[in-house]
C-alpha positions in Angstrom: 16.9 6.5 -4.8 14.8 9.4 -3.2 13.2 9.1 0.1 9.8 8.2 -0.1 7.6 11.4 0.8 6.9 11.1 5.0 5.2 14.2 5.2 3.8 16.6 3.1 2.1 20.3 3.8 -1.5 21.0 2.9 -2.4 24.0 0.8 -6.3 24.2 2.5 -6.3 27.3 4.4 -8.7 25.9 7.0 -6.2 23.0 7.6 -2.8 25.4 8.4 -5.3 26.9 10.5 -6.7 23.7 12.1 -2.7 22.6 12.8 -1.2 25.6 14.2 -4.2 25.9 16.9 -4.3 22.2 17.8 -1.7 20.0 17.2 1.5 20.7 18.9 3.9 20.7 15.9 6.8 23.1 15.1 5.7 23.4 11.5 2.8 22.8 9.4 4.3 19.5 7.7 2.0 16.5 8.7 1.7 12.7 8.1 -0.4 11.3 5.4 -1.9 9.6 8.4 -2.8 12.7 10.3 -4.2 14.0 6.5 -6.7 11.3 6.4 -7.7 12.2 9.7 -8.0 16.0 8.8 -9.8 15.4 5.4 -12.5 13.3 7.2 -13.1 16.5 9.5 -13.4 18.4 6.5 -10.3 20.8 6.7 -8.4 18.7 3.7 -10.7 19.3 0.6 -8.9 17.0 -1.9 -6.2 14.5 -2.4 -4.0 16.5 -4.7 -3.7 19.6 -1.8 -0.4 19.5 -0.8 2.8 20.4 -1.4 6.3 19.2 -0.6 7.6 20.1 2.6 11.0 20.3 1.9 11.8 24.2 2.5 11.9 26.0 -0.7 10.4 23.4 -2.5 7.2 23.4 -4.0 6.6 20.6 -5.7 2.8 19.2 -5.8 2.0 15.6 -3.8 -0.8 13.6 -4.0 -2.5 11.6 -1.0 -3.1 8.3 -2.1 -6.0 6.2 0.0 -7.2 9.3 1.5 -10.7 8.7 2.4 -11.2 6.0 5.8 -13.2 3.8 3.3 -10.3 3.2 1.9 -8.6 -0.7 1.8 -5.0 0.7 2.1 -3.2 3.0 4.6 -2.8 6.4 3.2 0.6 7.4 1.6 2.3 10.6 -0.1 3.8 10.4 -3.8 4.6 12.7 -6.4 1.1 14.3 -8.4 3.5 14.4 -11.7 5.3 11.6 -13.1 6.4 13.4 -16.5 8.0 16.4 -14.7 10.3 16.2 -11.3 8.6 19.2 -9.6 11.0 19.1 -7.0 13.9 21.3 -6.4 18.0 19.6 -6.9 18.3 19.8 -2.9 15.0 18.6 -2.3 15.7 14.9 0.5 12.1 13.7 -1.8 13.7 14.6 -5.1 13.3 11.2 -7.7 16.7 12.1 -9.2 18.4 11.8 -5.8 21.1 9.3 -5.5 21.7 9.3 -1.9 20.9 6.0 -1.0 18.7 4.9 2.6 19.6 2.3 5.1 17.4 -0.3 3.9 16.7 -2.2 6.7 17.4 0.5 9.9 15.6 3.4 8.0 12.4 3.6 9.9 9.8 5.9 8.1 6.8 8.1 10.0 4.5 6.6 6.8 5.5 2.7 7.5 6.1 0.8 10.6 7.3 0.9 13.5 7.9 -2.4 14.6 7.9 -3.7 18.7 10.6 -5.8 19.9 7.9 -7.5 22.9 6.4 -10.4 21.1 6.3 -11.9 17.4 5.0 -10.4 14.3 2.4 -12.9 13.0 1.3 -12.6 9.2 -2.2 -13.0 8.4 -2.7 -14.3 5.3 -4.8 -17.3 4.8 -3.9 -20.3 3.3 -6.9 -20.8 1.1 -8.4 -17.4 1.3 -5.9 -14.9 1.2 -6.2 -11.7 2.9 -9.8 -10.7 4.3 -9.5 -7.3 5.1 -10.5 -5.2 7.9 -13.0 -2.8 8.8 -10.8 -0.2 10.9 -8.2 2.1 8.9 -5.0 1.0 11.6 -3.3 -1.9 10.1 -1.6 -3.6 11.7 -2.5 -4.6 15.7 0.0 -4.2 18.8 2.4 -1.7 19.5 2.6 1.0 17.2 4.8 4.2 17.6 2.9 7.4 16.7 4.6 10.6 15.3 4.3 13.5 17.9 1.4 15.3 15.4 -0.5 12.0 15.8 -0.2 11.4 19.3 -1.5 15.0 19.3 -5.0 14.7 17.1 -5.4 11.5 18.7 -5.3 13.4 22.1 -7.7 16.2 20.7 -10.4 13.6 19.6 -10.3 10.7 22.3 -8.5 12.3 25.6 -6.7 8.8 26.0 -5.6 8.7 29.7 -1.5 8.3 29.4 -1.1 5.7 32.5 -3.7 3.1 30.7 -1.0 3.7 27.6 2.0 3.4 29.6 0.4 0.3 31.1 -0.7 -1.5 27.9 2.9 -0.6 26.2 4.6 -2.6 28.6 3.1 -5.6 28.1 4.2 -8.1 25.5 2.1 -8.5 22.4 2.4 -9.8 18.8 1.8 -7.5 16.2 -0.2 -8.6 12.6 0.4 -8.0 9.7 -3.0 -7.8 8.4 -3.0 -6.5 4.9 -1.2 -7.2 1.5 0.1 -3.8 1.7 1.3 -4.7 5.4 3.1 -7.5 3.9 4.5 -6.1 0.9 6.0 -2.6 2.9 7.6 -4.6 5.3 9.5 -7.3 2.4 10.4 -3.8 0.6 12.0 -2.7 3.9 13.7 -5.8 5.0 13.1 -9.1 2.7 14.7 -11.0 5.9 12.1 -9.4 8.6 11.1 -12.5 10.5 7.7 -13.0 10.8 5.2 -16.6 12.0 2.5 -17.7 9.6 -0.9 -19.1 10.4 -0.1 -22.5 9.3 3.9 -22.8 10.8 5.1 -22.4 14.8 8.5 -21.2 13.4 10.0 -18.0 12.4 10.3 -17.4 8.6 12.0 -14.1 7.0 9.2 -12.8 4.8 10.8 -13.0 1.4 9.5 -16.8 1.9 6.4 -15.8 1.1 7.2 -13.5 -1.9 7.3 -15.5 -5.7 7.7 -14.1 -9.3 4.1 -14.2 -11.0 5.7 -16.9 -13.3 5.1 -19.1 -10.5 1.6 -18.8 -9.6 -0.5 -21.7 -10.0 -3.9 -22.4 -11.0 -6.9 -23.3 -9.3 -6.6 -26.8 -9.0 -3.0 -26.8 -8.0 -4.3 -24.0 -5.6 -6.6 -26.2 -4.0 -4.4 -29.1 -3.4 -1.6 -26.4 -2.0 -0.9 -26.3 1.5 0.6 -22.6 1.4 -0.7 -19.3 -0.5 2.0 -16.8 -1.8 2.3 -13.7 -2.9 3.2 -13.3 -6.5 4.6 -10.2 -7.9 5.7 -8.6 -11.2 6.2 -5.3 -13.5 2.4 -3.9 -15.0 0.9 -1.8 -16.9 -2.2 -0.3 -17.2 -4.9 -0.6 -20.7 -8.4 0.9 -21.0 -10.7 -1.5 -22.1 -14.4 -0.6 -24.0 -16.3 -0.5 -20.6 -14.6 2.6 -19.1 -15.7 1.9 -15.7 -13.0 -0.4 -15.9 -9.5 -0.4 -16.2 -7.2 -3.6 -16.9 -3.9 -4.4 -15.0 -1.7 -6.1 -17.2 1.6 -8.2 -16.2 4.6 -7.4 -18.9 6.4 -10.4 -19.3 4.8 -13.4 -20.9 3.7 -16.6 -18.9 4.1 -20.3 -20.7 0.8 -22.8 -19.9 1.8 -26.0 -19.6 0.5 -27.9 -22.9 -0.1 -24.6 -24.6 1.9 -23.1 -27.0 0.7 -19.8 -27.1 2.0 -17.3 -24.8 -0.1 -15.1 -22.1 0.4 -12.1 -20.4 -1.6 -12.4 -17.3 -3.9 -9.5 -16.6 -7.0 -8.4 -14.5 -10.2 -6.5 -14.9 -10.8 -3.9 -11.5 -13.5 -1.0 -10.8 -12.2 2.2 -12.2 -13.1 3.8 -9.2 -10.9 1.9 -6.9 -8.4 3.0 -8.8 -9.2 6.9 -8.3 -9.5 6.2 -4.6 -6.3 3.9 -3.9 -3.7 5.1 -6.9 -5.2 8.5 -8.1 -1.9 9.4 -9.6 -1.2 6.2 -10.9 -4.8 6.6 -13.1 -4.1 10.2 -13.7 -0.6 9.9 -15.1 -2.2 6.7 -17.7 -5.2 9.1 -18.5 -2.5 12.0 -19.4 -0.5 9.5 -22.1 2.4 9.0 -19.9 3.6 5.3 -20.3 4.0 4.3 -16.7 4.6 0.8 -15.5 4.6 -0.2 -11.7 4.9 -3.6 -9.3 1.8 -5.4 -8.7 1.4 -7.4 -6.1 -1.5 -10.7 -5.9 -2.7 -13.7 -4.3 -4.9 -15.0 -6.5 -4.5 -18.1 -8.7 -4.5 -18.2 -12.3 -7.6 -18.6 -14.4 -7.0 -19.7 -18.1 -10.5 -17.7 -19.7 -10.3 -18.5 -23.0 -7.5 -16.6 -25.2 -6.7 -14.9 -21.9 -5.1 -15.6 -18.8 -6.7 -14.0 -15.7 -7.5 -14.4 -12.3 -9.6 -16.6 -10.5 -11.6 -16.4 -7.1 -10.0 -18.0 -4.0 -13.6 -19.7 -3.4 -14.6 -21.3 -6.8 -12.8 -22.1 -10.3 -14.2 -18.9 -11.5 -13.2 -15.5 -13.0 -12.5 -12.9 -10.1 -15.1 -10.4 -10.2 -14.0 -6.4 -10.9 -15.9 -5.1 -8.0 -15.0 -7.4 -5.3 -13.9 -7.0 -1.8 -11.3 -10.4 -2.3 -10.1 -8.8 -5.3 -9.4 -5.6 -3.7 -8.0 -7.2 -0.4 -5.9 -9.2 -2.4 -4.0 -6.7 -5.0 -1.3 -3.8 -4.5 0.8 -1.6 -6.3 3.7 -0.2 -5.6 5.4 2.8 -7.7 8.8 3.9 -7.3 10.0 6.7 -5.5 
């Protein structure tokens, strides 16, 4: 598999300028971090303006979760899943067969984990993730790329003692997000985190099931643990085109049903655009492209159809939601 895209150069003239005059880099490659940073300031026009930054290569990225509003941390990926822009020596190249470490590999665009305390998970047992107003994701000791540690200086003048001070105490860390949760079991299924409900140290694949298993609402209720549910989608346009369905591939069996249901949602186009533009572009251009989606959700049998229900009622999630959004993820492949 290819390494996933860590950095990424952006083509906006005022943003090559904006780097080589303040950030203390030895190149204009940057962190999609740092580009969410520098598209709030206005030097970053748009999410597809960036290229590879693999020398020689000049294949076009897209910035996924760019703007701050944004419910996930912002990642590079590939703008064209037909074509492999990239060139045969190219370390991001799809075709690539060189093979990462896949639990020592640590990557500028994931996380960096402290060895001081515990990593606690935050997902609720009968609310599922909540979400959080500030962009950072996940609280404690983080480990910033030199470029970061650089805009960060430009903008807030943090006083290095009080860092060197607060980095030697010992703290916890959170995962906070689904997309938290999800990076880290890709990473390392045995990473050992502490629940909200247990005292004792679990490796995260604990909380990962097939979608196969999720349960319905009742069940749900009567539960005493919430898991994360995953499986291979696709995506279908339905009539309202401010809309766009997610739709699980394998079939699901209801018990005293014999029909079979392939469990799907209905979500806000426009999340979409903001959180998986090239995920809605490549579907809008014909390409069949299926990815792993991620939810918390229970079941919710709606008539011929088998959906989703809200966390706080026996009721069909709702499109535009904040729990729907806090508590779905994809993830493409490299």
């Amino acid at each position: 598999m290819a390494k996933l895209i860590d950095k990424a150069i952006p083509t906006d003239e005022e943003a090559i300028k904006y780097i080589n005059k303040e950030l203390d880099t030895s190149g204009v490659d940057i962190t999609a971090i740092v580009a969410r940073k520098l598209f709030e300031k206005g030097y970053i026009k748009d999410k597809r303006n960036f290229i590879c930054s693999t020398e020689g290569c000049k294949a076009k990225i897209t910035c996924r979760s760019l703007p701050a509003i944004s419910k996930n941390s912002p990642a590079f990926v590939n703008q064209s899943y037909s074509e492999n822009e990239h060139i045969k020596e190219c370390q991001y190249n799809p075709d690539s067969r060189d093979k990462l470490e896949p639990t020592k590999k640590k990557n500028s665009t994931q996380f960096s984990y402290s060895k001081t305390g515990d990593t606690v998970s935050d997902l609720s047992v009968k609310k599922g993730f909540l979400g959080e107003d500030s962009p950072n994701k996940i609280a404690g000791k983080v480990e910033s790329t030199p470029e970061e540690k650089a805009d960060t200086h430009a903008v807030s003048r943090t006083d290095k003692n009080d860092n060197k001070n607060r980095s030697s105490k010992k703290v916890n860390q959170h995962l906070k997000t689904l997309q938290d949760h999800v990076e880290v079991y890709k990473v390392d299924p045995e990473f050992l985190i502490i629940t909200k409900k247990g005292k004792r140290q679990i490796p995260i694949k604990f909380l990962f099931r097939s979608i196969k298993r999720n349960i319905f609402f009742d069940e749900f209720t009567a539960s005493h643990y919430t898991y994360i549910y995953y499986g291979n989608a696709k995506l279908s346009q339905p009539e309202n085109r401010n809309v766009i369905r997610v739709m699980f591939k394998k079939p699901i069996e209801v018990e005293g049903n014999s029909k079979k249901f392939w469990p799907a949602l209905i979500i806000l186009k426009e999340f979409f655009e903001i959180e998986y533009p090239d995920v809605l572009e490549a579907f809008e251009q014909g390409n069949d492209i299926s990815f792993e989606a991620f939810i918390t959700l229970p079941f919710f049998l709606n008539g011929e159809y088998l959906n989703f229900s809200s966390f706080n009622k026996d009721m069909l999630i709702e499109p535009f939601s904040d729990e729907l959004y806090n508590n779905f993820y994809i993830r493409t492949k490299a």
